[in-house]
C-alpha positions as CSV (number, residue, x, y, z in Angstrom):
1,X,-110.5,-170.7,1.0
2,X,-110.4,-168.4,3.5
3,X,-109.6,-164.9,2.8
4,X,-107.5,-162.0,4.2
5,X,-108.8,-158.4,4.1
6,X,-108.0,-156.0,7.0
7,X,-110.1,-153.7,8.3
8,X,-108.7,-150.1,9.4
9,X,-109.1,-146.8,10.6
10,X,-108.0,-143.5,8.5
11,X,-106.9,-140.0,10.5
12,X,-105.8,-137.0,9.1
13,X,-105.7,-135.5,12.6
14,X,-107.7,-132.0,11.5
15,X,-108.9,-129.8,14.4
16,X,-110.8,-126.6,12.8
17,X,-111.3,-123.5,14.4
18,X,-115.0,-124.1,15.3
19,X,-114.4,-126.9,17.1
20,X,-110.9,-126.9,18.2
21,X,-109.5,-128.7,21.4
22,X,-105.4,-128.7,22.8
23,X,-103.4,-130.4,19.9
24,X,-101.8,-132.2,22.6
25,X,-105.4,-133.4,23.9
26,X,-106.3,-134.3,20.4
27,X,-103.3,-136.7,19.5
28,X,-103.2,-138.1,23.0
29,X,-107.1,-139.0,22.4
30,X,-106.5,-140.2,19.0
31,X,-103.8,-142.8,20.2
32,X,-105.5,-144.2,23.2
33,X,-108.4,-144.4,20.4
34,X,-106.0,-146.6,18.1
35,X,-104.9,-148.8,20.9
36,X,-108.6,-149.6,21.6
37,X,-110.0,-150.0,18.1
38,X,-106.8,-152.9,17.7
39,X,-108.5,-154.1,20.7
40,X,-111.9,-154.3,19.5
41,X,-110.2,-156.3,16.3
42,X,-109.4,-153.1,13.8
43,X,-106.4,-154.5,11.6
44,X,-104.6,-151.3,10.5
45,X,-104.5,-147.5,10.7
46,X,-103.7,-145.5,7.9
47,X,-102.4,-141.5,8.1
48,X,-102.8,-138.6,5.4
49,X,-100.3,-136.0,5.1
50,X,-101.4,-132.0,3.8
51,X,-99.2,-129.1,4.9
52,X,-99.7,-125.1,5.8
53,X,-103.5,-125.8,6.6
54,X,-105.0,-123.7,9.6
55,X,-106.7,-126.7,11.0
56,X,-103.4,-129.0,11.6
57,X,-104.0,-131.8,8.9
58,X,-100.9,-133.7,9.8
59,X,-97.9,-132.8,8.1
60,X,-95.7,-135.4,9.5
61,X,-97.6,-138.9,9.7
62,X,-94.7,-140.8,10.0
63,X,-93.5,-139.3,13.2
64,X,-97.0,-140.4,14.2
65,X,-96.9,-144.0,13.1
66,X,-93.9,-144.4,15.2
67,X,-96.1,-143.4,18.2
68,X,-98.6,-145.5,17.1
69,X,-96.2,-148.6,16.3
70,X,-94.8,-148.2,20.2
71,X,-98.1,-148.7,21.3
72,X,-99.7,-151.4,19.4
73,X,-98.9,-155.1,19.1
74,X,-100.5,-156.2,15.8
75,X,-102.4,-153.6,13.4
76,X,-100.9,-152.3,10.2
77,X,-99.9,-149.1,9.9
78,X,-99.7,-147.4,6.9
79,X,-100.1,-143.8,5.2
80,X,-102.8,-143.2,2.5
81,X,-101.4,-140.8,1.4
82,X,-97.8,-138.9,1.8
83,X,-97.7,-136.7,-1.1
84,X,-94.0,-137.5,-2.3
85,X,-92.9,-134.6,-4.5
86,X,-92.7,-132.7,-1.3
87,X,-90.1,-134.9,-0.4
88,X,-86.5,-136.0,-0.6
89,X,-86.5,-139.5,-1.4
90,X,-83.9,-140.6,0.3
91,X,-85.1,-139.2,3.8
92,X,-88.2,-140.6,3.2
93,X,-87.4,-144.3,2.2
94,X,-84.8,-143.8,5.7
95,X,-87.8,-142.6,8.2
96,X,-89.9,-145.4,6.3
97,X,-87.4,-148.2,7.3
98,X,-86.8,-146.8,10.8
99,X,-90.2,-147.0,11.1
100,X,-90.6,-150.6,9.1
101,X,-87.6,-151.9,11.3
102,X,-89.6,-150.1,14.8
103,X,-92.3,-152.3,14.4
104,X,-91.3,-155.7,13.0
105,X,-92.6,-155.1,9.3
106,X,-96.0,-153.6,10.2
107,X,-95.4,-150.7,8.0
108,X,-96.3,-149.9,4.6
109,X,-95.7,-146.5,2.2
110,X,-98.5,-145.1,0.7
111,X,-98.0,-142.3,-1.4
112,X,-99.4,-139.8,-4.1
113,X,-99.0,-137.4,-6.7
114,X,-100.3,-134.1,-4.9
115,X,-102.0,-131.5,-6.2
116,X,-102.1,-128.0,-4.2
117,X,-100.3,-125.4,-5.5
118,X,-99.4,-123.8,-2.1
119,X,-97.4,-126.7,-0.4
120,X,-95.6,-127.2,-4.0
121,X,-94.7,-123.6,-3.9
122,X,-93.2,-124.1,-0.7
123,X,-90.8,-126.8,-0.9
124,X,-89.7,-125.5,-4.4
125,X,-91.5,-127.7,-6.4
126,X,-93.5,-127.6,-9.6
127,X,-96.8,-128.6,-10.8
128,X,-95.9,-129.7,-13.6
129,X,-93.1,-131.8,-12.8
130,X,-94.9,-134.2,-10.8
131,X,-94.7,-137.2,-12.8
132,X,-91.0,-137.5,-12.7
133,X,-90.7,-136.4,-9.3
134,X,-92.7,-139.5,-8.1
135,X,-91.3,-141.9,-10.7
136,X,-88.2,-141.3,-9.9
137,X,-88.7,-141.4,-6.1
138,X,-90.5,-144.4,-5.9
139,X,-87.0,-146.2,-8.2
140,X,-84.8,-144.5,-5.8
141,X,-86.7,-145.6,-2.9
142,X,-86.6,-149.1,-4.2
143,X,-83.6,-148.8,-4.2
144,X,-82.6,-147.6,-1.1
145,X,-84.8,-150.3,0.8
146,X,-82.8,-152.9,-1.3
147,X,-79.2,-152.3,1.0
148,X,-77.9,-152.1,-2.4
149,X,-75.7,-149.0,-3.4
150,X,-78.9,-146.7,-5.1
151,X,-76.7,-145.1,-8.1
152,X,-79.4,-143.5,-10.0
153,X,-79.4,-140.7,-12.5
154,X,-82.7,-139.0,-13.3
155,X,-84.3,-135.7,-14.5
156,X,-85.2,-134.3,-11.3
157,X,-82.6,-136.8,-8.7
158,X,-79.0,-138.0,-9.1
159,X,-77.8,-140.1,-6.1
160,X,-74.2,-142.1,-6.2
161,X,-72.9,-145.1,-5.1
162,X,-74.6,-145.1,-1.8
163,X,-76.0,-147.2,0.5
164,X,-79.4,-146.5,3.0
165,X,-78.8,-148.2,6.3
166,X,-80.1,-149.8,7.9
167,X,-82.0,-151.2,5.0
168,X,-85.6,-152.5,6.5
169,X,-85.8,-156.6,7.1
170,X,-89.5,-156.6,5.7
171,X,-89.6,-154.7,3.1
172,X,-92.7,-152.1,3.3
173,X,-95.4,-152.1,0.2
174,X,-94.9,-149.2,-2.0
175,X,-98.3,-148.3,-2.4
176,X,-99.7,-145.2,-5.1
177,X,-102.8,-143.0,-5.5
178,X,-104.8,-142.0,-8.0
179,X,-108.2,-140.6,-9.2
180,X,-107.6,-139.5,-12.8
181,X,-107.1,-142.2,-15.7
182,X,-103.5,-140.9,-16.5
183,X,-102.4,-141.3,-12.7
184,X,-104.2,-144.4,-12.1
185,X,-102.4,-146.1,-15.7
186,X,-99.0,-144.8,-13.5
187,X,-100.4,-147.1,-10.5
188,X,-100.8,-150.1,-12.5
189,X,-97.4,-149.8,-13.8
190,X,-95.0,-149.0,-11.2
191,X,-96.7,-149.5,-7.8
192,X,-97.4,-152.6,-5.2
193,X,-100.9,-151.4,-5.3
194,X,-103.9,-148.7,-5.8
195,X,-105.2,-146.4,-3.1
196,X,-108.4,-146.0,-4.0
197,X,-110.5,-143.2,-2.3
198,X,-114.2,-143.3,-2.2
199,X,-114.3,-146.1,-5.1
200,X,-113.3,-144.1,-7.8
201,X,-111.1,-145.9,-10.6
202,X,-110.8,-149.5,-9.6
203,X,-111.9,-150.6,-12.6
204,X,-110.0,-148.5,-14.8
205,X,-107.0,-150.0,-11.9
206,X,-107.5,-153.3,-13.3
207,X,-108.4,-152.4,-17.3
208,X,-104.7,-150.9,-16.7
209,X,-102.7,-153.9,-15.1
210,X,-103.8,-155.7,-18.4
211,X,-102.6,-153.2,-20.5
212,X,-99.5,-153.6,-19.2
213,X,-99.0,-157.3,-18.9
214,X,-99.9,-157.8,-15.3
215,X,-102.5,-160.1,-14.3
216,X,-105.2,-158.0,-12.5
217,X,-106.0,-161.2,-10.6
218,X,-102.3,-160.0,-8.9
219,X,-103.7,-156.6,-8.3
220,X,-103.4,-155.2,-5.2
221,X,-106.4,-152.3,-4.1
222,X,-106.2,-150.2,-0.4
223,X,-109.8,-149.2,-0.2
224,X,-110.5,-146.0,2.0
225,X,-113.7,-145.7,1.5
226,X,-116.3,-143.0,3.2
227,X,-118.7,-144.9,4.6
228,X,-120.5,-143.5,7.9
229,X,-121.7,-146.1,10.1
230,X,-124.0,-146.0,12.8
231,X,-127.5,-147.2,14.4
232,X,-129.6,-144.3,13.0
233,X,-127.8,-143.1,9.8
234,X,-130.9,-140.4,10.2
235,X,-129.9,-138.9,13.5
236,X,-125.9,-139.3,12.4
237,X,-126.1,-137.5,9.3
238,X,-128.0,-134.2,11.4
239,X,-124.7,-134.9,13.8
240,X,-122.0,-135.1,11.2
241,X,-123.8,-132.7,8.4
242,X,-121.6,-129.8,9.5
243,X,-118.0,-131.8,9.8
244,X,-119.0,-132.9,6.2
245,X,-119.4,-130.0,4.5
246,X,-116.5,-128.6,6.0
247,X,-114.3,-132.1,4.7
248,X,-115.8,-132.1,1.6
249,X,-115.4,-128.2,0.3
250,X,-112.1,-127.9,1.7
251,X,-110.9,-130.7,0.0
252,X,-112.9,-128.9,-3.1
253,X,-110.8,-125.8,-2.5
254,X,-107.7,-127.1,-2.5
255,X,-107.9,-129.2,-6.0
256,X,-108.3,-132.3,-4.7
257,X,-111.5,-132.9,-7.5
258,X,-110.2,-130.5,-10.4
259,X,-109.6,-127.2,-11.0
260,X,-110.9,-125.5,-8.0
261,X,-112.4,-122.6,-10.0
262,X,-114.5,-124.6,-11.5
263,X,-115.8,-127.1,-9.2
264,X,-119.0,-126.4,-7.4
265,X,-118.4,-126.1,-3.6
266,X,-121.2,-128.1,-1.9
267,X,-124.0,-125.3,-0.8
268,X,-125.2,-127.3,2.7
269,X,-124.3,-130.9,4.6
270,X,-127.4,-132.0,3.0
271,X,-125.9,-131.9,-0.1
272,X,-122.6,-132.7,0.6
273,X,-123.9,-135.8,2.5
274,X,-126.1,-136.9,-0.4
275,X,-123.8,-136.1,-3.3
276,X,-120.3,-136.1,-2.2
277,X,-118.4,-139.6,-1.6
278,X,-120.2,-140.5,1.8
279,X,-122.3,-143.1,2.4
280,X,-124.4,-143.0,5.9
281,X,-125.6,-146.8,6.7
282,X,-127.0,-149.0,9.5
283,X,-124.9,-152.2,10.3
284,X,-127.1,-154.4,8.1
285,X,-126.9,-152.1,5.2
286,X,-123.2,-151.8,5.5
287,X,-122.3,-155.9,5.9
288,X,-124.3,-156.0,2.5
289,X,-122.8,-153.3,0.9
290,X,-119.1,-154.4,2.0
291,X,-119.7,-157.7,1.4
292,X,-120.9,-156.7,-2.3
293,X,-117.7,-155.0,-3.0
294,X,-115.3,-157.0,-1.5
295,X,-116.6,-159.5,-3.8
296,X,-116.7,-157.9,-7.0
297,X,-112.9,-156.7,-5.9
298,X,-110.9,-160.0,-4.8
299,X,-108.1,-157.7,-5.0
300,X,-109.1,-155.1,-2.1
301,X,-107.0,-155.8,0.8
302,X,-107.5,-153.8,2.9
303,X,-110.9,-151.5,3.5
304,X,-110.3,-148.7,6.1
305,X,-112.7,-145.5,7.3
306,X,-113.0,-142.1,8.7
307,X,-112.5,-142.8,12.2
308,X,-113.9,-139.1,12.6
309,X,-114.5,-136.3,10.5
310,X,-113.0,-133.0,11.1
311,X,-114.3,-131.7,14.1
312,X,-116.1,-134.1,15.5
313,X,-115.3,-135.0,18.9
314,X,-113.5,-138.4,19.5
315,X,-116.3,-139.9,21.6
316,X,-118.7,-139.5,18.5
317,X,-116.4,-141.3,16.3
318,X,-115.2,-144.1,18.8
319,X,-119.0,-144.3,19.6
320,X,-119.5,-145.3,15.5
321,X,-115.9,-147.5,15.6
322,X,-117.5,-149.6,18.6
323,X,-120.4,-150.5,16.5
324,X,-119.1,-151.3,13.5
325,X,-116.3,-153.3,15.9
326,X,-119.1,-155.1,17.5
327,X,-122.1,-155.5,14.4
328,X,-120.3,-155.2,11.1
329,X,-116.9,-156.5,11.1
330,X,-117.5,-160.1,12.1
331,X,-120.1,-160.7,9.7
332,X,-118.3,-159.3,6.8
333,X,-115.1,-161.1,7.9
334,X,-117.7,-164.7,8.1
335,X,-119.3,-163.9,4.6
336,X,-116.0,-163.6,3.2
């Protein structure tokens, strides 16, 4: 039996000092990129969401899936991840079915937990109440896509007899991430599926649907995975090796892998290339290694990467997105 995994793209839209180019530039680039890579046979895009951060991580990915939407026929497009205690839920299960009803159903809602203090601060949230905050969102967002009156009375929400519309005609995918066990044991139990990041927890994923009486044969896993792919991993790695470190400690700094007074910042791109959650292969390397995984996880469905790292210029990254296009995705898709 034939099976269906997509194969996407992941932006964040970041555009540090060192390197920076016009915004405007940078988005307009990025799209044209998008419209290409569903050319060359690319099967979704998915958007991240940070806020208050000098380089312009994107703090409204929704407002750029409708651009992307307008411009492309087929791909997915999804976010991995909004960070949803930031949010009201009703607004965002309304923008997520405009945007579900804008494109015929190509939309799905990926969301997370968050974890940086400053952006919490901000829109008058805790820390500490993040659990309820999402729980109860992701119910009253349910809800909301349902056309059914949402009358729901929580901890931290209380919304009346109303009504969201217009409700979306193909339901989005409510989608959660995770990396510790506690938030990945919340996945298995309330969400359509795991965003995973860089492999970690996708066993624990599925030790967790069984737990609580679903069948992880059912489980649904959104793969973004970290993989840097090109014809001389050698050469790219001296290319990227500064984009890297910059990724990889600011995502450090901000709490992303613990507390961040106590985790290590990498020291060079050396080190952040060889011990972070990157993985620099040739085509070859990467059909094998893809082809591994999506076998041990029947449940992945869909596998998306970097379509360029902070800083880097566009060209380097759609240089790397039209050889993977051209040497890696049709094998993969034939082995599978």
């Amino acid at each position: 039996m034939t099976r269906q995994v997509n194969f996407g793209l992941w932006y964040d839209f970041r555009n540090p000092d060192p390197w920076r180019v016009p915004f405007e530039t940078l988005y307009e680039e990025c799209l044209e990129q998008i419209v290409e890579a569903e050319r060359l046979g690319f099967d979704s895009v998915w958007m991240t969401e940070h806020h208050f951060c000098d380089d312009g991580y994107t703090p409204s990915p929704l407002v750029i899936g409708g651009a992307i939407g307008a411009r492309t026929k087929r791909m997915r497009i999804g976010t991995n991840l909004m960070v949803l205690p930031l949010h009201n839920p009703i607004r965002i299960a309304e923008d997520a079915a405009t945007l579900s009803l804008l494109t015929k159903g190509r939309f799905d809602l990926g969301v997370g937990i968050g974890y940086r203090e400053l952006e919490f601060r901000q829109f008058g949230r805790e820390l500490k109440q993040r659990p309820s905050l999402v729980e109860e969102s992701m119910e009253i967002i349910r809800r909301a896509w349902s056309g059914e009156p949402i009358n729901f009375e929580g901890k931290r929400f209380q919304v009346g007899d109303l009504r969201v519309t217009p409700a979306p005609e193909h339901v989005p995918k409510l989608y959660l991430g995770a990396m510790a066990e506690p938030a990945i044991d919340r996945v298995a139990r309330i969400a359509d599926g795991f965003l995973s990041t860089g492999g970690i927890g996708q066993d624990i994923y599925l030790e967790c649907l069984k737990k609580h009486g679903r069948d992880p044969v059912d489980g649904v896993i959104i793969a973004g995975h970290w993989a840097i792919i090109s014809d001389d991993p050698e050469r790219e790695a001296a290319a990227v090796g500064p984009y890297a470190l910059y990724q990889s400690n600011q995502y450090i700094e901000w709490g992303a892998f613990g507390p961040p007074d106590s985790t290590p910042r990498f020291p060079d791109a050396q080190t952040a290339l060889s011990l972070g959650l990157y993985k620099l292969w040739d085509a070859d390397t990467a059909v094998q290694e893809f082809i591994q995984f999506l076998r041990a996880y029947p449940q992945v469905k869909d596998l998306h990467i970097w379509a360029r790292l902070p800083g880097e210029s566009i060209a380097a990254g759609q240089r790397r997105i039209e050889y993977v296009a051209k040497h890696v995705l049709p094998r993969v898709r034939a082995a599978i």
